[in-house]
Backbone as a chain_set.jsonl record, in Angstrom:
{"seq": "XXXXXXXXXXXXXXXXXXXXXXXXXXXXXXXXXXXXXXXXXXXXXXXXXXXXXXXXXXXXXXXXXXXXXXXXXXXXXXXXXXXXXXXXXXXXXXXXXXXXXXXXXXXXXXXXXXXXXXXXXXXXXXXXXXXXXXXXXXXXXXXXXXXXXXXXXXXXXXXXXXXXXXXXXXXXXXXXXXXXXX", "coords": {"N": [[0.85, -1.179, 0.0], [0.679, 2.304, -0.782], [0.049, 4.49, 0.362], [0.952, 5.835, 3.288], [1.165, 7.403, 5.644], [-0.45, 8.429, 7.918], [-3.485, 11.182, 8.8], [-5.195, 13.309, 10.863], [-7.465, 15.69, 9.864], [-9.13, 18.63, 10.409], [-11.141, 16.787, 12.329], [-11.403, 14.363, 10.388], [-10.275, 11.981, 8.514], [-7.546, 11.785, 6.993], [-5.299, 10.947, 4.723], [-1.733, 10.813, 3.021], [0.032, 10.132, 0.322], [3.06, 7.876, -1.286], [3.849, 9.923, -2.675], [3.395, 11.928, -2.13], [0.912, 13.545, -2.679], [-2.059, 14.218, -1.158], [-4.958, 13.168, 0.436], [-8.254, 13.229, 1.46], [-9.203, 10.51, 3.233], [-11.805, 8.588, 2.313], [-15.508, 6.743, 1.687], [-15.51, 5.68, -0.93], [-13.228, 4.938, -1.32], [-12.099, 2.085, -1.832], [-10.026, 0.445, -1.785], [-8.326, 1.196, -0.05], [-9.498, 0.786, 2.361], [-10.138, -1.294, 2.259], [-7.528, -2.948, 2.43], [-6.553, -1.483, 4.983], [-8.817, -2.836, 6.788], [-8.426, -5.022, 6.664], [-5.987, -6.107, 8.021], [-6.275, -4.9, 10.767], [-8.397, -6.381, 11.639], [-7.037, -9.053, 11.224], [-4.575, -8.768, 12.712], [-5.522, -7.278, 15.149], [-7.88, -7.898, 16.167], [-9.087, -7.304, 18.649], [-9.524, -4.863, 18.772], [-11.173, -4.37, 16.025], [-13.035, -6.01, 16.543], [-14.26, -4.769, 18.619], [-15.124, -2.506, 17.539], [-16.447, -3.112, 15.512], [-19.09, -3.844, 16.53], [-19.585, -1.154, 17.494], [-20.433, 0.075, 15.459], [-22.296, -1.167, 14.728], [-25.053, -0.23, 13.718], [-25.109, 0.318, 11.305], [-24.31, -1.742, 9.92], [-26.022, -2.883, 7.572], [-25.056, -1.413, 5.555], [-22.568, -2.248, 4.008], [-20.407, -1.102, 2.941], [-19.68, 1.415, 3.413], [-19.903, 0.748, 6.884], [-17.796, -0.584, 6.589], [-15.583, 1.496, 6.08], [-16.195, 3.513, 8.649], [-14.932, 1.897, 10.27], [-12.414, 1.932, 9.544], [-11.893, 4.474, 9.432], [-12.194, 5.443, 12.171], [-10.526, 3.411, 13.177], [-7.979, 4.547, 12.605], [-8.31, 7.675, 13.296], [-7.776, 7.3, 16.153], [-5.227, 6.258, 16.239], [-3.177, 7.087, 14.321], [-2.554, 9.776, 14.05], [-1.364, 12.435, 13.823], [0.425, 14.301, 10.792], [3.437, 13.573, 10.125], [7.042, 12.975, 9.696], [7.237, 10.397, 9.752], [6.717, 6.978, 8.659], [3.28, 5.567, 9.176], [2.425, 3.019, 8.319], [4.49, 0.758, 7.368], [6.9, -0.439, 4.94], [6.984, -3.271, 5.54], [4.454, -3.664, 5.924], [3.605, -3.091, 8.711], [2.127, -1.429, 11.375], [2.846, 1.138, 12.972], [1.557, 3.269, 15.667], [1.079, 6.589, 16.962], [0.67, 8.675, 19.656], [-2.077, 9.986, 20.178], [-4.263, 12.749, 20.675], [-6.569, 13.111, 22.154], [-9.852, 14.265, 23.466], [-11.543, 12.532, 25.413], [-9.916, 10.955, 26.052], [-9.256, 8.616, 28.975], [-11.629, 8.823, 29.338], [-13.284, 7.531, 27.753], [-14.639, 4.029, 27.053], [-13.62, 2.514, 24.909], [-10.503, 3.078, 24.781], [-7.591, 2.053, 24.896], [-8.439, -0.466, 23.381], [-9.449, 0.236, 20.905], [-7.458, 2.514, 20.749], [-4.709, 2.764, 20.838], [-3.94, -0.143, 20.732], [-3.952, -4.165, 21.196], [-1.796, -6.324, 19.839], [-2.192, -8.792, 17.937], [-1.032, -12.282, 18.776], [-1.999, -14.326, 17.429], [-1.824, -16.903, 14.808], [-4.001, -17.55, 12.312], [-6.672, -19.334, 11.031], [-6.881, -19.78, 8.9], [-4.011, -19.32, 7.998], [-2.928, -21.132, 9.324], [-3.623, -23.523, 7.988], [-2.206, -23.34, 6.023], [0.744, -22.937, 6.65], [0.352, -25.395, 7.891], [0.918, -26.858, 5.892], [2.885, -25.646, 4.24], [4.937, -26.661, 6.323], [5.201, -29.665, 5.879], [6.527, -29.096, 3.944], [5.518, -28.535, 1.196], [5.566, -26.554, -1.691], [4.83, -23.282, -2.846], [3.19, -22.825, -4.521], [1.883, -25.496, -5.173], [0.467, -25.339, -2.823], [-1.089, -23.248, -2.963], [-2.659, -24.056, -4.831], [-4.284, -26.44, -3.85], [-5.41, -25.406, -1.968], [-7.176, -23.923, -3.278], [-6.264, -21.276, -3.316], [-4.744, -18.088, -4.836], [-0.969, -17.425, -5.61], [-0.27, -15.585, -4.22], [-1.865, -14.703, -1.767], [-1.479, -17.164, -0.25], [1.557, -16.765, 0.073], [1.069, -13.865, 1.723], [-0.132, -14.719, 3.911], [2.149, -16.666, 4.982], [4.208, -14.677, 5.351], [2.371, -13.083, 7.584], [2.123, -14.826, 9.316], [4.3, -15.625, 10.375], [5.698, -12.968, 10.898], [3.924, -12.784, 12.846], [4.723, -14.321, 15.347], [7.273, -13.917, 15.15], [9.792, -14.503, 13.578], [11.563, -15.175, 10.368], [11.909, -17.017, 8.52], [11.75, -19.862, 6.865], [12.836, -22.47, 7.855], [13.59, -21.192, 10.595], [10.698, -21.222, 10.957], [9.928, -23.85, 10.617], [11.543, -25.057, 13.132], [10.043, -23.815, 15.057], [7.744, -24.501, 15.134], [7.87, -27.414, 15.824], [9.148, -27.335, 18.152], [6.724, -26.356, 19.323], [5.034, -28.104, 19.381], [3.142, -27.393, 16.827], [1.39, -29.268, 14.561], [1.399, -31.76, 15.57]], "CA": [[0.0, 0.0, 0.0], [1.098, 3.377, -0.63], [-0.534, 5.006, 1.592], [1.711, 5.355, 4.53], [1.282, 8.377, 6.441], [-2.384, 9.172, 8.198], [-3.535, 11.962, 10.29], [-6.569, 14.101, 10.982], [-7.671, 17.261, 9.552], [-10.699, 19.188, 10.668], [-12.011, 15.801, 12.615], [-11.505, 13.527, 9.641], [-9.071, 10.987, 8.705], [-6.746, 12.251, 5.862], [-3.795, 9.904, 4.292], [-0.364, 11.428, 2.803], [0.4, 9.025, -0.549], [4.174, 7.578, -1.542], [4.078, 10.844, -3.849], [3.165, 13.334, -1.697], [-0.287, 14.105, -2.381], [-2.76, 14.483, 0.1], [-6.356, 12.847, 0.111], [-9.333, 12.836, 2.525], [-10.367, 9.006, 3.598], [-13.44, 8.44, 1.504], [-15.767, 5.237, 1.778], [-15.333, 4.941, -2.39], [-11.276, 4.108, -1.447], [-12.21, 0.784, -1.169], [-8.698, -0.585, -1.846], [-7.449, 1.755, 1.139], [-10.185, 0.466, 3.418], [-10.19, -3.006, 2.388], [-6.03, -3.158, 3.149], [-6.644, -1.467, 6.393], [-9.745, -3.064, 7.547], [-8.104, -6.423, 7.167], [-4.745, -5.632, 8.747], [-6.702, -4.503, 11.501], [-9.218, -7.611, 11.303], [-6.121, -9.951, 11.43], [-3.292, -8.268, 13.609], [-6.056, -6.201, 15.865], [-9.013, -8.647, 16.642], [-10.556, -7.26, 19.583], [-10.162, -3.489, 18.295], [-11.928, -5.21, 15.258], [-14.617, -6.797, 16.955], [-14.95, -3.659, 19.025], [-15.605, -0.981, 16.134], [-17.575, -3.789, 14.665], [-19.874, -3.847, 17.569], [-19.952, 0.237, 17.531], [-20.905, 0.75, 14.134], [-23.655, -1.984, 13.998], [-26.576, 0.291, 13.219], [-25.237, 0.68, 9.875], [-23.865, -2.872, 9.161], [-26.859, -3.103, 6.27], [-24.432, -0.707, 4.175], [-21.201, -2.803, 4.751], [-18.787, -0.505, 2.628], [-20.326, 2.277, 4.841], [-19.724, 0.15, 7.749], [-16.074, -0.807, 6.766], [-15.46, 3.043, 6.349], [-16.559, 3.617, 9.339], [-14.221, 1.025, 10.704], [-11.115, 2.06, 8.949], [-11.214, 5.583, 9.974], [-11.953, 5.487, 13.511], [-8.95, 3.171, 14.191], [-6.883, 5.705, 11.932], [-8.129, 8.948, 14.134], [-7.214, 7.268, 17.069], [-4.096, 5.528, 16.395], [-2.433, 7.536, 13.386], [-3.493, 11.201, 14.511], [-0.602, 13.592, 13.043], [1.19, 14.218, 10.095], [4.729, 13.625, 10.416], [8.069, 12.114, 8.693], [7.824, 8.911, 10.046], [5.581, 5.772, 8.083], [2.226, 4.866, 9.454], [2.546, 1.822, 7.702], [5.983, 0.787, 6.956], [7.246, -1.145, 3.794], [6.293, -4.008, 5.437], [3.008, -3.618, 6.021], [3.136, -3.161, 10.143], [1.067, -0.083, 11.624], [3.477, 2.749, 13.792], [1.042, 4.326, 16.197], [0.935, 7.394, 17.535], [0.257, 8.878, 20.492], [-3.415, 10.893, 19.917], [-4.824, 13.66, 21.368], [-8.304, 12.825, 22.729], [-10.625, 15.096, 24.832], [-11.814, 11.641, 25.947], [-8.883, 10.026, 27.02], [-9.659, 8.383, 30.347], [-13.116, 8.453, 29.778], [-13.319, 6.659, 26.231], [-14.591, 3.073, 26.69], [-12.479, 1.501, 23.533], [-9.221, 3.066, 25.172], [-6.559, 0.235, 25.045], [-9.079, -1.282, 22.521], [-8.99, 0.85, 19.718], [-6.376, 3.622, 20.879], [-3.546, 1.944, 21.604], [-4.719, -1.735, 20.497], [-3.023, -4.648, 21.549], [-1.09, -6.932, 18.805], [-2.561, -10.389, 18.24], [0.437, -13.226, 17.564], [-2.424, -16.017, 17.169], [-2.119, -17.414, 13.821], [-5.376, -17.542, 11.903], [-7.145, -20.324, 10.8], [-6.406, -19.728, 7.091], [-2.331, -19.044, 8.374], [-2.6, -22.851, 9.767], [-3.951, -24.269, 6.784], [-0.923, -23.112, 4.796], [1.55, -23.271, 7.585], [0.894, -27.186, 8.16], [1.502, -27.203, 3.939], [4.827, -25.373, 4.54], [5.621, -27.269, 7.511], [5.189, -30.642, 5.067], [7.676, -29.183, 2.479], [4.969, -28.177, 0.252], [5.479, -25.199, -2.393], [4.089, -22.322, -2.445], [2.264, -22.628, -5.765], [0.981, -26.357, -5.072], [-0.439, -24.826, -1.526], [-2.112, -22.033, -3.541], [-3.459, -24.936, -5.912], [-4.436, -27.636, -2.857], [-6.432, -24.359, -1.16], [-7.901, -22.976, -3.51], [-5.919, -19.651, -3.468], [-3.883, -17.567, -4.963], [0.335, -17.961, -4.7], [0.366, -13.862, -3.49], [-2.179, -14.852, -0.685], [-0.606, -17.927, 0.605], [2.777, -15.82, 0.492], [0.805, -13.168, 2.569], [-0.64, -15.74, 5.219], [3.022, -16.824, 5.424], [4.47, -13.499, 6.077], [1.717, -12.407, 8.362], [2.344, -15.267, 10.555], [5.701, -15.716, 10.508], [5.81, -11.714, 11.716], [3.075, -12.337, 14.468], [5.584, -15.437, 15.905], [8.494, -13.725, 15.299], [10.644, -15.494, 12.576], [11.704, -14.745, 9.084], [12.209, -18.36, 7.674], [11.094, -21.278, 6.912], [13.957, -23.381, 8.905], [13.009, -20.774, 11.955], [9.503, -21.737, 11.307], [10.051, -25.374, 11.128], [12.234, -25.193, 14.496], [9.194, -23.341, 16.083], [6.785, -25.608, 15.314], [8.596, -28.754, 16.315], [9.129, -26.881, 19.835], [5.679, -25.668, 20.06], [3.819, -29.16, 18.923], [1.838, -27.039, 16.505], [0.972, -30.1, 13.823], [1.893, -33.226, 16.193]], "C": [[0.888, 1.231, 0.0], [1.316, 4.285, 0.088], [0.203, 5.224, 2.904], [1.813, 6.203, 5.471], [-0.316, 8.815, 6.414], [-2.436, 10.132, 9.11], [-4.994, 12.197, 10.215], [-6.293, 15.742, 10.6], [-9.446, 17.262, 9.822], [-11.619, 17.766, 11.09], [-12.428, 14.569, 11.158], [-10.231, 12.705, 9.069], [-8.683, 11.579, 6.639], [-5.292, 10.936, 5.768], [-2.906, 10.75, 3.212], [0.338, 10.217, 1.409], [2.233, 8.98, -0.496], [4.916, 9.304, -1.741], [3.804, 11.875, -3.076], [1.621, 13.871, -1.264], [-1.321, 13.52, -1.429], [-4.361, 14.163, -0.5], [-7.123, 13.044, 1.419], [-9.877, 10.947, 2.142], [-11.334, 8.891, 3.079], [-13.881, 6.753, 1.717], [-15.455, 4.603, 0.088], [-13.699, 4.617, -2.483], [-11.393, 3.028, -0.987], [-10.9, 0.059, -0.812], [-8.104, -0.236, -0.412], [-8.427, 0.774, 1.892], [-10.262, -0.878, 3.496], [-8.861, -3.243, 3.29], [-6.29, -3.069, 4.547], [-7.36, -2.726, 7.181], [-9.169, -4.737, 7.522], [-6.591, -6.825, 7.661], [-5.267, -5.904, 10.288], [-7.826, -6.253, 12.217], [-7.715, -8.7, 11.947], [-5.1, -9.455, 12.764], [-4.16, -7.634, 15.327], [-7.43, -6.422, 16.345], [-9.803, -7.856, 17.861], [-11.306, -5.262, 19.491], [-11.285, -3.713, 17.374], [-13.155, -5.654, 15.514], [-15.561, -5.148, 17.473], [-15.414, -2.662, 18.415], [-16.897, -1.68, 15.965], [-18.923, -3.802, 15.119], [-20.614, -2.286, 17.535], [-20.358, 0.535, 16.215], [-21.93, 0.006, 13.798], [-24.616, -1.976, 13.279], [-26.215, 0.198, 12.06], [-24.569, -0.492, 9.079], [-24.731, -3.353, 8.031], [-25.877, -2.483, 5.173], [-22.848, -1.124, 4.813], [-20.176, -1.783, 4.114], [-18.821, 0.845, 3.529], [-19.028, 1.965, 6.299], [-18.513, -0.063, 8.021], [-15.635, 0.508, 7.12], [-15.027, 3.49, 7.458], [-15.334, 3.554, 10.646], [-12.566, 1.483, 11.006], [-10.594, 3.296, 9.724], [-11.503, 5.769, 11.292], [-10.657, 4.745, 14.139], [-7.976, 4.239, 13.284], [-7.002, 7.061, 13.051], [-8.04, 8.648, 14.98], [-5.731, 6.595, 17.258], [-2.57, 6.383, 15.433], [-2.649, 8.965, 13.219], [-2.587, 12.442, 13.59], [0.468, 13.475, 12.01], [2.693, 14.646, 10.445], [5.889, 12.768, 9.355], [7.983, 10.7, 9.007], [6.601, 8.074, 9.619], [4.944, 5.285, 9.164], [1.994, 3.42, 9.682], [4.231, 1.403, 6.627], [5.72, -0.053, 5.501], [6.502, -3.081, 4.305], [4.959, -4.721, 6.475], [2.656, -3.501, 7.846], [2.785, -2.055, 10.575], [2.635, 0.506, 12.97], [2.986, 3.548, 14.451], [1.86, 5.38, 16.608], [0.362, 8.217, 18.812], [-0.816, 10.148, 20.477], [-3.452, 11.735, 20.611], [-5.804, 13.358, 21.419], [-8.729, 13.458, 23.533], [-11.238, 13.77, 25.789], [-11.158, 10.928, 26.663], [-9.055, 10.233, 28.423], [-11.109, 8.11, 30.14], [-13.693, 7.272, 28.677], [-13.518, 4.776, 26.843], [-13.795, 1.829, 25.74], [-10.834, 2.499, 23.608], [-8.567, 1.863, 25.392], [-7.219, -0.577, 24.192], [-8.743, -0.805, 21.359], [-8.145, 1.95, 19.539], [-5.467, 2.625, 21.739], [-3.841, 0.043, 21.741], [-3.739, -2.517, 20.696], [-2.578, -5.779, 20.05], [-1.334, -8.471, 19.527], [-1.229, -10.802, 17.546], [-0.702, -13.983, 17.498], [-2.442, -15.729, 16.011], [-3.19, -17.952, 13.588], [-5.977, -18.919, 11.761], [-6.661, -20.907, 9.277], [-4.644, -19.779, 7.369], [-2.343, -20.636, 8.39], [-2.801, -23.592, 8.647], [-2.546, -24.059, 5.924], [0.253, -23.213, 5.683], [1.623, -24.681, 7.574], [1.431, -27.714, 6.55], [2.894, -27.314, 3.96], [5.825, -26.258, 5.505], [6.064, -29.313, 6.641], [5.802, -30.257, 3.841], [7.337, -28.982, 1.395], [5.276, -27.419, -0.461], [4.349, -24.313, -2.257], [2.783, -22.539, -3.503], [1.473, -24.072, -5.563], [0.226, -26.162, -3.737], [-1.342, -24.361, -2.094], [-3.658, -23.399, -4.26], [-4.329, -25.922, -5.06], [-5.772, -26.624, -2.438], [-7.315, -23.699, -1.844], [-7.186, -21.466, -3.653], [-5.055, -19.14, -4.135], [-2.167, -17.414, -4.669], [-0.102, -16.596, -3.663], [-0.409, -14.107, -1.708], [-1.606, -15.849, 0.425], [1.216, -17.318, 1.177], [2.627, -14.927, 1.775], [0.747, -14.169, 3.677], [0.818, -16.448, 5.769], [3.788, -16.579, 6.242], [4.164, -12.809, 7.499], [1.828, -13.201, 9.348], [3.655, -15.504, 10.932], [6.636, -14.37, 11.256], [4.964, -11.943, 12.95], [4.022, -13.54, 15.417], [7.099, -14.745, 15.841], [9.402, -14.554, 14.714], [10.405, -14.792, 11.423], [12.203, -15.523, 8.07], [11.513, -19.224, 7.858], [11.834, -21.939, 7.671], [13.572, -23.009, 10.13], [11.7, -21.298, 11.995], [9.209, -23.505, 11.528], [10.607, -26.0, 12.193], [10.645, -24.829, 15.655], [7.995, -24.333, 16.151], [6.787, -26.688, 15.789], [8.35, -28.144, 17.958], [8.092, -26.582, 20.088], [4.708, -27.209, 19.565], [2.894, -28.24, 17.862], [1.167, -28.019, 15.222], [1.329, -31.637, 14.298], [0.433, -33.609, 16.949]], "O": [[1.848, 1.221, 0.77], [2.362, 4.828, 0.441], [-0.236, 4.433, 3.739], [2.618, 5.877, 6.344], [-1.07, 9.26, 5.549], [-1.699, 10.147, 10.096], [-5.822, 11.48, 9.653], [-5.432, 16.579, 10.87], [-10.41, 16.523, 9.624], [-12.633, 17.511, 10.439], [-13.539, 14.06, 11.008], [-9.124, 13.109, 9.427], [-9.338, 11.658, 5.6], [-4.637, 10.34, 6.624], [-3.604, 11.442, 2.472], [1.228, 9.463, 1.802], [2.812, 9.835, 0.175], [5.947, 9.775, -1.261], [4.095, 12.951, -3.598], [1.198, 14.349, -0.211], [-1.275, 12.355, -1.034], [-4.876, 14.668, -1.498], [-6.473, 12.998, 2.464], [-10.555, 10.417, 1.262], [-12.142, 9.383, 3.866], [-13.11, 5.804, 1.856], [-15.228, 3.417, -0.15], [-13.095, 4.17, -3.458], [-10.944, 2.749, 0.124], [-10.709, -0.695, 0.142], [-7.532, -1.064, 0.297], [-7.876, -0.32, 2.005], [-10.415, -1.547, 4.518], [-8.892, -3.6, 4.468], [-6.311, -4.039, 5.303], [-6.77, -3.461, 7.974], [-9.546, -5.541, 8.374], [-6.224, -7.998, 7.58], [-4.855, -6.848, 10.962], [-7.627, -6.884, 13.255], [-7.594, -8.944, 13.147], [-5.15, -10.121, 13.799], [-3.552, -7.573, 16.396], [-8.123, -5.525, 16.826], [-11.032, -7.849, 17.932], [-12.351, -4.67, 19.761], [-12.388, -3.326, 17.758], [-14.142, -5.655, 14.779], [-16.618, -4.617, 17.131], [-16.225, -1.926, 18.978], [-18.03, -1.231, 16.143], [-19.863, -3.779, 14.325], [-21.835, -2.128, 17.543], [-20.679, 1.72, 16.118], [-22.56, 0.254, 12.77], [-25.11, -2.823, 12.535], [-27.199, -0.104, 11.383], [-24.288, -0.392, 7.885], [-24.241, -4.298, 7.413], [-25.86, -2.949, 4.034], [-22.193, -0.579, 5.702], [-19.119, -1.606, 4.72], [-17.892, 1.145, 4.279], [-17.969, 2.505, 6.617], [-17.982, 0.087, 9.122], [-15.318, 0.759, 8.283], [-13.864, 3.863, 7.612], [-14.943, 4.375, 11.476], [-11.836, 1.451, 11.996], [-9.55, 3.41, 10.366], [-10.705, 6.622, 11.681], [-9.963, 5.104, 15.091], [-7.008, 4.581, 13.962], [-5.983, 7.469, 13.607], [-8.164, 9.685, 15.631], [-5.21, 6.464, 18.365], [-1.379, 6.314, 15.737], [-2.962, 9.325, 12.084], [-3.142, 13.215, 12.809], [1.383, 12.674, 12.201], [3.062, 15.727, 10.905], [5.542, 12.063, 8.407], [8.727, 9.895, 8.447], [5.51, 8.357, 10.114], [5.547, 4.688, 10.056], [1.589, 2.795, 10.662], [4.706, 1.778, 5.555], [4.601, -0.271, 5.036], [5.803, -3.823, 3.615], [4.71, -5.654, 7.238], [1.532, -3.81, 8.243], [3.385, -1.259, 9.852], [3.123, -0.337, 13.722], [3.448, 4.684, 14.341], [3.086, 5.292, 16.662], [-0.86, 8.293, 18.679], [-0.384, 11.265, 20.761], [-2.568, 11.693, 21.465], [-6.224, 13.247, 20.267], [-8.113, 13.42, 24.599], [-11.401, 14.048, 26.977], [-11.523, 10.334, 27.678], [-9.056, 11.294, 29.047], [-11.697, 7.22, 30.755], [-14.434, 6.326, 28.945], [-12.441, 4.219, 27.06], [-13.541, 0.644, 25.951], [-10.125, 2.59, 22.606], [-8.979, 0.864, 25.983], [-6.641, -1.659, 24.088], [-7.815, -1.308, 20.725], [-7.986, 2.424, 18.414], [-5.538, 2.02, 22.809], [-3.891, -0.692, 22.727], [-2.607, -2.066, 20.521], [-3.475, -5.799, 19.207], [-1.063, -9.048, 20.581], [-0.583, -10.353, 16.599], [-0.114, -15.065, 17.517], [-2.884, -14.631, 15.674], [-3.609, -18.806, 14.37], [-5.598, -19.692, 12.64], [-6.273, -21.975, 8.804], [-4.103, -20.568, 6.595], [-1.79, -21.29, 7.506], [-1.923, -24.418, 8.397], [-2.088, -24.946, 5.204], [1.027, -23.928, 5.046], [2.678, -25.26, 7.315], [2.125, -28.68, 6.231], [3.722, -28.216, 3.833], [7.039, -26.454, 5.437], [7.07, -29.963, 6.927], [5.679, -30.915, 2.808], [8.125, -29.06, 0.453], [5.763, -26.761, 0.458], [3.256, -24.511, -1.727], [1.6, -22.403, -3.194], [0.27, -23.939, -5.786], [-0.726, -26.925, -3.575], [-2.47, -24.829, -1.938], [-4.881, -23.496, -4.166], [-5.301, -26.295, -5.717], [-6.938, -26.999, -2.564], [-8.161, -22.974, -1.32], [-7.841, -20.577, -4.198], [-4.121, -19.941, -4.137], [-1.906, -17.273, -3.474], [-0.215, -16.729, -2.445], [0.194, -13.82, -0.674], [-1.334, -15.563, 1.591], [1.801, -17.446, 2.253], [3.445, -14.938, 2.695], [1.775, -14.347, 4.331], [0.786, -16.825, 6.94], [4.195, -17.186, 7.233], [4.938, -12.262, 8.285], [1.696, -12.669, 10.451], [3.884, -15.54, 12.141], [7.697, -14.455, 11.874], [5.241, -11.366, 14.002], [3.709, -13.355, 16.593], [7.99, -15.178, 16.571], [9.852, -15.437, 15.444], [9.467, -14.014, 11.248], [12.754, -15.126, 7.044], [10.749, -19.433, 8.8], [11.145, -22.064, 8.683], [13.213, -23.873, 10.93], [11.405, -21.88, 13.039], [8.513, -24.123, 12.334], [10.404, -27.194, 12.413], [10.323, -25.424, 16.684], [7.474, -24.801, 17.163], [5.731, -27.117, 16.255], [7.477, -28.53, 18.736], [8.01, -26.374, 21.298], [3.494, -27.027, 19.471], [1.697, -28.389, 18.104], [0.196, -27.421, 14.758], [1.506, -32.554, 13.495], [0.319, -34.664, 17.573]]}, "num_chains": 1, "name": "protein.A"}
C-alpha cells in the first residue's frame, strides 16, 4: 500500500500518498479500506470486533460500515502528520500517540487507541503453515487451497511476523518446539 502516512484534519481521517499528495479518507477508497480493515481484522481482533460492535446500526451498508471502521482506528491511532511511516514497507502499523478530549473516559481506550497486537495465527495461516511445515510449495499450496500464490505468500508473512521469525527453517524449528501439527 502506498498510503503510509495518516492523520486528521478538521475531525476527519486524511492519508499522505508515496508521492506526496494528500487525500481525505473516503468510503469509495475501497482498496485503502479493504487493506486497512483487514490488517486490523487480522493483527487487531478485539479493536476489530470492538468498532464492529460500535458501528452496527449501519452494518446493512457494509462498505459504509467498513469506512466507518477504517477511519476510527486511523483517528485514534495515526493522529498527526509527520516524517515517520504509518505503515511501513512491510506492512506493520506505527502508532501514535493521539490527542483525545476523551482520554480516560473513552470506553475503547486500550481497545482501539492503543490496540493490543494479536500473535495467534489464523485459521487460514494454519492451513498453509501445516503445507509449509510438510515441504509443500508455495504454488501447489495455492493450488491444494484454492488460493492464490500472493495470498498464501501473505498468510506466510503475516504469521511468521506475528511469531516472530523470518524463515522457513526458523519456522520449522518453532513448530517442532511448540507441537503445533503433532
Amino acid at each position: 500500500m502506498e498510503r503510509t502516512e495518516f492523520y486528521q484534519f478538521e475531525n476527519e481521517a486524511w492519508f499522505r500518498s508515496a508521492d506526496g499528495t494528500c487525500s481525505k479518507l473516503q468510503e469509495n477508497n475501497r482498496e485503502e479500506v479493504k487493506y486497512l480493515l483487514d490488517k486490523i481484522e487480522n493483527f487487531y481482533p478485539e479493536a476489530f470486533a470492538a468498532l464492529s460492535n460500535h458501528y452496527a446500526g449501519c452494518k446493512h451498508n457494509l462498505s459504509y460500515h467498513q469506512f466507518l471502521i477504517v477511519q476510527r482506528f486511523i483517528k485514534c491511532n495515526f493522529g498527526n502528520i509527520d516524517n515517520i511511516k504509518d505503515i511501513d514497507c512491510n506492512g506493520e502499523f506505527h502508532f501514535e500517540h493521539v490527542s483525545c478530549p476523551l482520554r480516560g473516559e473513552d470506553l475503547l481506550e486500550n481497545i482501539v487507541c492503543h490496540p493490543k497486537f494479536s500473535s495467534k495465527i489464523s485459521p487460514a495461516e494454519m492451513r498453509v503453515l501445516k503445507l509449509v511445515y510438510e515441504g509443500i510449495p508455495v504454488n501447489q499450496i495455492a493450488e491444494s487451497l484454492y488460493l492464490s500464490p500472493f495470498t498464501v505468500t501473505n498468510h506466510i508473512k503475516n504469521a511468521y511476523r506475528r511469531i516472530g521469525i523470518h524463515k522457513e527453517a526458523d519456522f520449522i524449528k518453532y513448530a517442532n518446539n511448540h507441537n503445533l501439527f503433532k
